[in-house]
PyMOL Python script that loads the backbone (N, CA, C, O; Angstrom):
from pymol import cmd

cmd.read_pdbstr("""\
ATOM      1  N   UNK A   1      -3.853 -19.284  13.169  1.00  0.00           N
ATOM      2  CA  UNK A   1      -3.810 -17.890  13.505  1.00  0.00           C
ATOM      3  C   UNK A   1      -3.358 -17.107  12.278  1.00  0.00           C
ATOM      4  O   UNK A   1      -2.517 -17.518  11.478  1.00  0.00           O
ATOM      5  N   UNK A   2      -4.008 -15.914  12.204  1.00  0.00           N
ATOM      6  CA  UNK A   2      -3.793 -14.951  10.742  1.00  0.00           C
ATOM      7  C   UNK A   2      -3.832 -13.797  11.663  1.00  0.00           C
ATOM      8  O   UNK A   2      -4.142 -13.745  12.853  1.00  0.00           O
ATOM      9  N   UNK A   3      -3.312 -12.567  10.550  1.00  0.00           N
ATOM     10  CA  UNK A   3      -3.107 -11.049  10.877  1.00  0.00           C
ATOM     11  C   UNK A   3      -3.765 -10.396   9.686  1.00  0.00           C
ATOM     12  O   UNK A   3      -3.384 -10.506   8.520  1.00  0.00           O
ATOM     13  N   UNK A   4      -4.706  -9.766  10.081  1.00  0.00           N
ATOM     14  CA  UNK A   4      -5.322  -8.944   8.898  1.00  0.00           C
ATOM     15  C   UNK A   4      -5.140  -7.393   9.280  1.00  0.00           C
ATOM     16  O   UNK A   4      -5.142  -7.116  10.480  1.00  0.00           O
ATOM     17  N   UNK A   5      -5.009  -6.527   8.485  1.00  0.00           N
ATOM     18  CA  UNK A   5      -4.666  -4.804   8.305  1.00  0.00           C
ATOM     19  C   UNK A   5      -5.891  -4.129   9.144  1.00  0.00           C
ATOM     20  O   UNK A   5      -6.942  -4.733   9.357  1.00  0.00           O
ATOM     21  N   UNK A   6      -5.664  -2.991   9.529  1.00  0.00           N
ATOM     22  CA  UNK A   6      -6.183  -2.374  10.037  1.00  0.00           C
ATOM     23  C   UNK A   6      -6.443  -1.169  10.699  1.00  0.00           C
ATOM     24  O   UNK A   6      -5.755  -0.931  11.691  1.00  0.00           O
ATOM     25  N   UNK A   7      -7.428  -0.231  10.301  1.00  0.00           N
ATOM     26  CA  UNK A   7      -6.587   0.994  10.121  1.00  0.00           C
ATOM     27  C   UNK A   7      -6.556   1.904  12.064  1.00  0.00           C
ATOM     28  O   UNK A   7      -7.349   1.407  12.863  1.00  0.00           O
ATOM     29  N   UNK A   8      -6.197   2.386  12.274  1.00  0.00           N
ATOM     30  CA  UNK A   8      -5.743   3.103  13.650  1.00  0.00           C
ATOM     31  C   UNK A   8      -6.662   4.163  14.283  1.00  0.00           C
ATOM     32  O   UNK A   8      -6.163   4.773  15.228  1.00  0.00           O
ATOM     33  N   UNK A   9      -8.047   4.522  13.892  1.00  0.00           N
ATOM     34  CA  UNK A   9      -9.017   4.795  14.405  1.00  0.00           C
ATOM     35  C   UNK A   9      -9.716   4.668  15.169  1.00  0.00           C
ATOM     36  O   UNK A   9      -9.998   3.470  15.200  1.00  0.00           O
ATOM     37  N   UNK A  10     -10.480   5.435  16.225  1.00  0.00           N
ATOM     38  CA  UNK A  10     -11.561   4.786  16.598  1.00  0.00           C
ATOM     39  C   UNK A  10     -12.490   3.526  16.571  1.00  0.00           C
ATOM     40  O   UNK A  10     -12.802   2.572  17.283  1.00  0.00           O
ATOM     41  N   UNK A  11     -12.695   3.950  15.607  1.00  0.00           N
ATOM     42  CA  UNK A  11     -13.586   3.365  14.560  1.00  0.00           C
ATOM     43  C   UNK A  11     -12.840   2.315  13.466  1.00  0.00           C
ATOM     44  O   UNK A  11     -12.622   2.759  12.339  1.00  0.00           O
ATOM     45  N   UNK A  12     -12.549   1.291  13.699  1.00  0.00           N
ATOM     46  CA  UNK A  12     -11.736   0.643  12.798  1.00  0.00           C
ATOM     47  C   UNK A  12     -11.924  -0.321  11.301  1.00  0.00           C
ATOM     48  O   UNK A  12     -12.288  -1.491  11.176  1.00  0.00           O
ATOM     49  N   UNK A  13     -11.635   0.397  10.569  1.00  0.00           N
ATOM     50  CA  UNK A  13     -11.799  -0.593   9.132  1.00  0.00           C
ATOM     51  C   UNK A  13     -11.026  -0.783   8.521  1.00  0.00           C
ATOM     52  O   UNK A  13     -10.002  -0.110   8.638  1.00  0.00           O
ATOM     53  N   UNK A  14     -11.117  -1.770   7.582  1.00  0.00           N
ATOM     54  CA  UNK A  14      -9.975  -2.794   6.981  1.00  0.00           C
ATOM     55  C   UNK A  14      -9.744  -2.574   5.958  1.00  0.00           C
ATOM     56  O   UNK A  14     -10.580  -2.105   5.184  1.00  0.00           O
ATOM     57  N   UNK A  15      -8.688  -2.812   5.677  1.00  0.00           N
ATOM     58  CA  UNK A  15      -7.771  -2.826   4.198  1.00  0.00           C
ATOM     59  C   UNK A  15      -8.114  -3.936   3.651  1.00  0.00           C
ATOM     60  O   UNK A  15      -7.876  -4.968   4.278  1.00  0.00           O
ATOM     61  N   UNK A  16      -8.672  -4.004   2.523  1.00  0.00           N
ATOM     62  CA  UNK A  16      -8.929  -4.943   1.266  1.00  0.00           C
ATOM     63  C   UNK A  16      -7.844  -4.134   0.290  1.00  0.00           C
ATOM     64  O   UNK A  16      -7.777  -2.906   0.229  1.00  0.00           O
ATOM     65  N   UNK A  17      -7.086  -4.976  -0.392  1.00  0.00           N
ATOM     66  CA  UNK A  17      -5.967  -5.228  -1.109  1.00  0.00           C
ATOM     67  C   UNK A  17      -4.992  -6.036  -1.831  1.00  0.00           C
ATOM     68  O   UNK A  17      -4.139  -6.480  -1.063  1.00  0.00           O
ATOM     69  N   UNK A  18      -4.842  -6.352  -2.965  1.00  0.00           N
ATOM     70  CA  UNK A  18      -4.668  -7.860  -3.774  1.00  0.00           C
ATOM     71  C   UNK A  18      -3.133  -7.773  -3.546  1.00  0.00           C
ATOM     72  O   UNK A  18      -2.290  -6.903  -3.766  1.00  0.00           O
ATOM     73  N   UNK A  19      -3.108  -9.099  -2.986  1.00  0.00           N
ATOM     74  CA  UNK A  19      -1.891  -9.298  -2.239  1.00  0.00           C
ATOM     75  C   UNK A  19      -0.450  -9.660  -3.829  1.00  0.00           C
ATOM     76  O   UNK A  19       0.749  -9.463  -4.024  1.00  0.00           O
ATOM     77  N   UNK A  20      -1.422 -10.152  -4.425  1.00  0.00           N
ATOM     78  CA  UNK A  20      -0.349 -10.543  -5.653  1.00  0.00           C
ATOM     79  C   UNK A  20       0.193  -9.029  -6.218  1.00  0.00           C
ATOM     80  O   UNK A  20       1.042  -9.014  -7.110  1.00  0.00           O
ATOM     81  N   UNK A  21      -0.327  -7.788  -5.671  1.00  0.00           N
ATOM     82  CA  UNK A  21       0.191  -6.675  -6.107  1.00  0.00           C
ATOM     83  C   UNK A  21      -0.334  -5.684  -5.864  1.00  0.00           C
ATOM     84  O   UNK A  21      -1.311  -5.254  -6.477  1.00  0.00           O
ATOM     85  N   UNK A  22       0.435  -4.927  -4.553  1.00  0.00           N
ATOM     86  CA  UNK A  22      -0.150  -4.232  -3.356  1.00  0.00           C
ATOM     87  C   UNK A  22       0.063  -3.145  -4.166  1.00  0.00           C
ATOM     88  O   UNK A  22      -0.732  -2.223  -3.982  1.00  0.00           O
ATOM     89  N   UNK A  23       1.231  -2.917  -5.338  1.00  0.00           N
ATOM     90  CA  UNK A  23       1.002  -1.567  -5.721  1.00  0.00           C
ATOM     91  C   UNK A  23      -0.496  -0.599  -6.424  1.00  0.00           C
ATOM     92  O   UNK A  23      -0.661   0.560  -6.804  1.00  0.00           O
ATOM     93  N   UNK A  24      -1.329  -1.779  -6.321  1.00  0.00           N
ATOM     94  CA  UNK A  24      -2.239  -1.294  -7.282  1.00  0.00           C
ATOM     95  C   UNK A  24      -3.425  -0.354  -6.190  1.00  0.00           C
ATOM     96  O   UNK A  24      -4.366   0.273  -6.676  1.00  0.00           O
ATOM     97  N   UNK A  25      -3.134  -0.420  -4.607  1.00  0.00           N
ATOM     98  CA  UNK A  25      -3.700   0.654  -3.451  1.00  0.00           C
ATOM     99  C   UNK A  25      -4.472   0.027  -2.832  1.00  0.00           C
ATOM    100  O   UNK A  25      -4.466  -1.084  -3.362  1.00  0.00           O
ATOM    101  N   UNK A  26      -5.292   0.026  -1.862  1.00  0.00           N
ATOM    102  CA  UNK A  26      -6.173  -0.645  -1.490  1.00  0.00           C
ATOM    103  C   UNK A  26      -7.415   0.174  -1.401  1.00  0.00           C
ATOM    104  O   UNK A  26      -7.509   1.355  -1.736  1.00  0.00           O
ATOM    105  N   UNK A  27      -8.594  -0.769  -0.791  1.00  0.00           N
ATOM    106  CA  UNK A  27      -9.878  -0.330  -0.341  1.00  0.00           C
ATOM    107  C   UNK A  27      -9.972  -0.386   1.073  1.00  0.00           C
ATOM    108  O   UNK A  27      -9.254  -1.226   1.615  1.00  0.00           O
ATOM    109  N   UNK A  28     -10.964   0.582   2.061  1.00  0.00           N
ATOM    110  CA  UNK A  28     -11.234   0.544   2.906  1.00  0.00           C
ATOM    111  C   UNK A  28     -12.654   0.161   3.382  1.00  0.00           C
ATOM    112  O   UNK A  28     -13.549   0.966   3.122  1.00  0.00           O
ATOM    113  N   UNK A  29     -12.979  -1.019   4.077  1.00  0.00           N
ATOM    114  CA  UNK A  29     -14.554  -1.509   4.580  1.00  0.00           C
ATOM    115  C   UNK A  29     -14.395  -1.522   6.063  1.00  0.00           C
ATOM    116  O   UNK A  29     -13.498  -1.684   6.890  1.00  0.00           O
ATOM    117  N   UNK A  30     -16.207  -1.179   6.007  1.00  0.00           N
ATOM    118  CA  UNK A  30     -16.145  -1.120   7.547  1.00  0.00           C
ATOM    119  C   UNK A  30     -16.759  -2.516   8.598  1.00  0.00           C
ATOM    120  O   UNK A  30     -16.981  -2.601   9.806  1.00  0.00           O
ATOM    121  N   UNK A  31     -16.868  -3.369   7.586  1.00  0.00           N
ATOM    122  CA  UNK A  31     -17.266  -4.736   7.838  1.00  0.00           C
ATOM    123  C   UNK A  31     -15.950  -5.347   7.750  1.00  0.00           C
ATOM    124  O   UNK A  31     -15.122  -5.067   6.884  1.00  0.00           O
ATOM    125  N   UNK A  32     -15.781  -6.246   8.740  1.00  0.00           N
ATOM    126  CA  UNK A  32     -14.330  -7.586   8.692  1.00  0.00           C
ATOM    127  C   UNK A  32     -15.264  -8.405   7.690  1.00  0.00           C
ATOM    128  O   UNK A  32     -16.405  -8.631   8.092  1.00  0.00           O
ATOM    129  N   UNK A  33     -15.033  -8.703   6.888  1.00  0.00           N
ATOM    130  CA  UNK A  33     -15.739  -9.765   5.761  1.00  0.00           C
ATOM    131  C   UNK A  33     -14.305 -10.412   5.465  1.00  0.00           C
ATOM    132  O   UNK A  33     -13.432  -9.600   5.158  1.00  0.00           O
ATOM    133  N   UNK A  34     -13.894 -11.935   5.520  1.00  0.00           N
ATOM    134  CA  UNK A  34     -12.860 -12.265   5.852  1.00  0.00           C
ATOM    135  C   UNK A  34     -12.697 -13.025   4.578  1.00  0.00           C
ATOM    136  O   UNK A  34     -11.589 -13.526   4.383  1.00  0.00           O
ATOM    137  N   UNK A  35     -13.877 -13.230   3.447  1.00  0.00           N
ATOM    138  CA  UNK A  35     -13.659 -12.812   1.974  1.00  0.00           C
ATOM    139  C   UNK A  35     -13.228 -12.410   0.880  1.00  0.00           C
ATOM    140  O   UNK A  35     -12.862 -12.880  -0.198  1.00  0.00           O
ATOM    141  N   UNK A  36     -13.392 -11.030   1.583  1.00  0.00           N
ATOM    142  CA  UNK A  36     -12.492 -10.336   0.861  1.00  0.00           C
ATOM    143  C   UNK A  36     -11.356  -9.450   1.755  1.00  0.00           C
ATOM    144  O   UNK A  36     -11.041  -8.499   1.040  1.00  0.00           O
ATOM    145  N   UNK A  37     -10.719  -9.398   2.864  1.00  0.00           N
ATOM    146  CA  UNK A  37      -9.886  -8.854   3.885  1.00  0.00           C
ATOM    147  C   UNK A  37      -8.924 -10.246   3.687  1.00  0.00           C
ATOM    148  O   UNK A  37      -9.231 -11.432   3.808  1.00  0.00           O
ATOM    149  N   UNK A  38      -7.555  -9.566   3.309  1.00  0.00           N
ATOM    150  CA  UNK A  38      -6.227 -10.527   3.080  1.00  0.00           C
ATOM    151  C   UNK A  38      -5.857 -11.060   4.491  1.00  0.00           C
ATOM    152  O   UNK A  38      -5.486 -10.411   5.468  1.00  0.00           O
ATOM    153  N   UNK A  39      -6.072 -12.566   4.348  1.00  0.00           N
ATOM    154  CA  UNK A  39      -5.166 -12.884   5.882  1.00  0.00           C
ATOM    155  C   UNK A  39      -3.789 -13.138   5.673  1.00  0.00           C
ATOM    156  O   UNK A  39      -3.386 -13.641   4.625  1.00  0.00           O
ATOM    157  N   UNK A  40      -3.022 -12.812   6.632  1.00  0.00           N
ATOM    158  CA  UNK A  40      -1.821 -13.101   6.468  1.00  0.00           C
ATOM    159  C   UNK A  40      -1.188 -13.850   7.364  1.00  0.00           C
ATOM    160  O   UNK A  40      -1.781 -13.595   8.413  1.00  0.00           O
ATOM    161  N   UNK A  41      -0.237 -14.721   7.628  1.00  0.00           N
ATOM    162  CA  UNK A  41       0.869 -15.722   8.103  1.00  0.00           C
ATOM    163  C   UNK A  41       1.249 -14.860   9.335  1.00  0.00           C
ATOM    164  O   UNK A  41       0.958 -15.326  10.436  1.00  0.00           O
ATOM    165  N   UNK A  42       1.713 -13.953   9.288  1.00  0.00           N
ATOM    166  CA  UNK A  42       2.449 -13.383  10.482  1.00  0.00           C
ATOM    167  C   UNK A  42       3.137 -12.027  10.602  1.00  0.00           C
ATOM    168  O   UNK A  42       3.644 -11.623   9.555  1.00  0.00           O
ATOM    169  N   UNK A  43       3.251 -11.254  11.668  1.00  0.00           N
ATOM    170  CA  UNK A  43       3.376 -10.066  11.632  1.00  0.00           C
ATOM    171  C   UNK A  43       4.117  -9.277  10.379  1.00  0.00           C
ATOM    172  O   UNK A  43       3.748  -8.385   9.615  1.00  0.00           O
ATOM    173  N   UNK A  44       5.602 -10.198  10.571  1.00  0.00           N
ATOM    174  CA  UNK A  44       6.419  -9.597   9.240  1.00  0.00           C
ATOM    175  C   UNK A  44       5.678  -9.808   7.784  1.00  0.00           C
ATOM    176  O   UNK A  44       5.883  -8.949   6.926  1.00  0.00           O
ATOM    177  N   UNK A  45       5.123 -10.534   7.586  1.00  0.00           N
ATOM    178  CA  UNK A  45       4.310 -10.312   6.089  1.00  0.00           C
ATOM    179  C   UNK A  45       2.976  -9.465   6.489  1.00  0.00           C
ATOM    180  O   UNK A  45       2.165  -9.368   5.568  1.00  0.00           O
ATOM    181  N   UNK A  46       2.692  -8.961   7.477  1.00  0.00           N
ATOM    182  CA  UNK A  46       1.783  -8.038   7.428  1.00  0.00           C
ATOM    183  C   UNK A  46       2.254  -6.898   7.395  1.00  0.00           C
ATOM    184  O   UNK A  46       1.664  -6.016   6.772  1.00  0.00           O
ATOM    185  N   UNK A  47       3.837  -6.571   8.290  1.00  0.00           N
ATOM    186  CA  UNK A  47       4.268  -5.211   7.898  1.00  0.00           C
ATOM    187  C   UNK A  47       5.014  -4.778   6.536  1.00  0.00           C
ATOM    188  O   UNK A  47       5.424  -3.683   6.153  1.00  0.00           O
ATOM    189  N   UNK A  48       5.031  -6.032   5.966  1.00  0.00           N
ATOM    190  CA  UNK A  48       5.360  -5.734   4.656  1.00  0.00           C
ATOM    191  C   UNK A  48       4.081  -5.124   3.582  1.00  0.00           C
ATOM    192  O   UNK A  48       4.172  -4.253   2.716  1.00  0.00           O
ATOM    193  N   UNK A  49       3.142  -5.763   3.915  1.00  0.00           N
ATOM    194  CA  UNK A  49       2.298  -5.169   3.259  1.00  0.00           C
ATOM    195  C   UNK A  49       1.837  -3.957   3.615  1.00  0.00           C
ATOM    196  O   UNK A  49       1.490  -3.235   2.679  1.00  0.00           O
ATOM    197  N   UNK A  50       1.732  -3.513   4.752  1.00  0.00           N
ATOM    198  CA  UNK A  50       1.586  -2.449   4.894  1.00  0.00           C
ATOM    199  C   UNK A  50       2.533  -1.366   4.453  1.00  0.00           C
ATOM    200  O   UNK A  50       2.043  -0.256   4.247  1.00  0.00           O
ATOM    201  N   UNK A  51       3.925  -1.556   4.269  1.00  0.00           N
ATOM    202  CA  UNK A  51       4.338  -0.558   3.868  1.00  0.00           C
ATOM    203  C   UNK A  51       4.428  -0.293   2.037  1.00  0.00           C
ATOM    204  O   UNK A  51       4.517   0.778   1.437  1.00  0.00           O
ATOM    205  N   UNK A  52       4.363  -1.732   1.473  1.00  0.00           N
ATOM    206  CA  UNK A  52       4.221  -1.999   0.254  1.00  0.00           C
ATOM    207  C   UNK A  52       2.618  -0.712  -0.593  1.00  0.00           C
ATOM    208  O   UNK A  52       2.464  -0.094  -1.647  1.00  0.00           O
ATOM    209  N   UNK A  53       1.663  -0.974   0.923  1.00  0.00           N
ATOM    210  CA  UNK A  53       0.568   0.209  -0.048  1.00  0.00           C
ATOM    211  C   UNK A  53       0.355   1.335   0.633  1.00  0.00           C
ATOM    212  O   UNK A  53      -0.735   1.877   0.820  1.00  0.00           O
ATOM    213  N   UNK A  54       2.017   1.887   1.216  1.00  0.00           N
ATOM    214  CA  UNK A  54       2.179   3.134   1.915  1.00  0.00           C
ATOM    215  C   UNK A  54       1.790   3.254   2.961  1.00  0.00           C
ATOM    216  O   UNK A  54       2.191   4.084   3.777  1.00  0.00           O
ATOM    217  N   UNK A  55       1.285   2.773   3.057  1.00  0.00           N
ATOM    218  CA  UNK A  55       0.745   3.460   5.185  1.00  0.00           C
ATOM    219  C   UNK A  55       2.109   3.599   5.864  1.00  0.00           C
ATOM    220  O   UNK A  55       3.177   2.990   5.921  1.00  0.00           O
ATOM    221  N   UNK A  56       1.390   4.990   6.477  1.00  0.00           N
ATOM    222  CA  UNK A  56       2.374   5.441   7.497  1.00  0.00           C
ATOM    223  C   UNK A  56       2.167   4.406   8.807  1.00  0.00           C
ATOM    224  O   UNK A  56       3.069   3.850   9.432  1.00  0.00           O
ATOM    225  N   UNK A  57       0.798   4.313   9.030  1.00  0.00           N
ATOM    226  CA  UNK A  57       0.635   3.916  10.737  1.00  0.00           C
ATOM    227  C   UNK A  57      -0.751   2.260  10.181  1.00  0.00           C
ATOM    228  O   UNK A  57      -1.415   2.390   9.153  1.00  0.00           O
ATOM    229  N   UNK A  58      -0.858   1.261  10.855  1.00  0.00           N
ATOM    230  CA  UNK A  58      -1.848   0.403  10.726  1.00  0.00           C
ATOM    231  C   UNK A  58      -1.613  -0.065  12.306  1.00  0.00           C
ATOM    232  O   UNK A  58      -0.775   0.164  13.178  1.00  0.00           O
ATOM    233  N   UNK A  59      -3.005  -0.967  12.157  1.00  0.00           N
ATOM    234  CA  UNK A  59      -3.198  -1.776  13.059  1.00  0.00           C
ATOM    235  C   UNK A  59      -3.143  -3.322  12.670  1.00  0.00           C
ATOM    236  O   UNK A  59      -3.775  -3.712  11.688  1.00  0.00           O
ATOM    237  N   UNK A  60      -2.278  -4.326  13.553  1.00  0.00           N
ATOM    238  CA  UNK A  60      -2.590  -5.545  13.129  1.00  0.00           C
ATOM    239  C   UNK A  60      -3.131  -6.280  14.038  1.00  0.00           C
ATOM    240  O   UNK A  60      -2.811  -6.258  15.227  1.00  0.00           O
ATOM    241  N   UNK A  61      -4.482  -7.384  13.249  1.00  0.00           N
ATOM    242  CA  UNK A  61      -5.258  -7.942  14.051  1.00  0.00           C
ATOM    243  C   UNK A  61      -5.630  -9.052  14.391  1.00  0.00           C
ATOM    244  O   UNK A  61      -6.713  -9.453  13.965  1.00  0.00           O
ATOM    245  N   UNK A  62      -4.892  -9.819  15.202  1.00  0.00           N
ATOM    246  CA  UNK A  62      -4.727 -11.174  15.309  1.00  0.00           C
ATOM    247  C   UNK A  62      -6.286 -12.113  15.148  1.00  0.00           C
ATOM    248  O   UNK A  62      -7.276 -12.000  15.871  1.00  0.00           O
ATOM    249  N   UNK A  63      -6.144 -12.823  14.237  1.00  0.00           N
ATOM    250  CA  UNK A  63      -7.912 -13.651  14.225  1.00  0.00           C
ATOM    251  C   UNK A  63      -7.168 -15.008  14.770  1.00  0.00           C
ATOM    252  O   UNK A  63      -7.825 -16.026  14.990  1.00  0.00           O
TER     253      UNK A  63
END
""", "prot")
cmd.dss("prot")
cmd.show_as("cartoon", "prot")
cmd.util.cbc("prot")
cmd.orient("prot")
């Protein structure tokens, strides 16, 4: 089980973002391509990243 980002829309698309260094911002796609979309371990390292490339609000999405 992984948690990938996700943004709080309707319409929902994903945060692509290099985990070795979230300061550098991310991208937004509207395809889950699980490629390039960071999986992560578990909620707390997903809300870390999320706040690491600012978001106020995300969605996390259990695969």
């Amino acid at each position: 089980m992984s948690y990938v980002l996700a943004t709080t829309e309707n319409i929902v698309r994903w945060y692509v973002y290099d985990t070795a260094d979230a300061s550098k911002g991310f991208e937004l796609i509207n395809e889950l391509d699980l490629a390039k979309v960071p999986q992560l371990t578990d909620k707390e390292t997903a809300k870390h990243y999320g706040k690491a490339l600012g978001l106020n609000t995300w969605r996390y999405v259990k695969l």
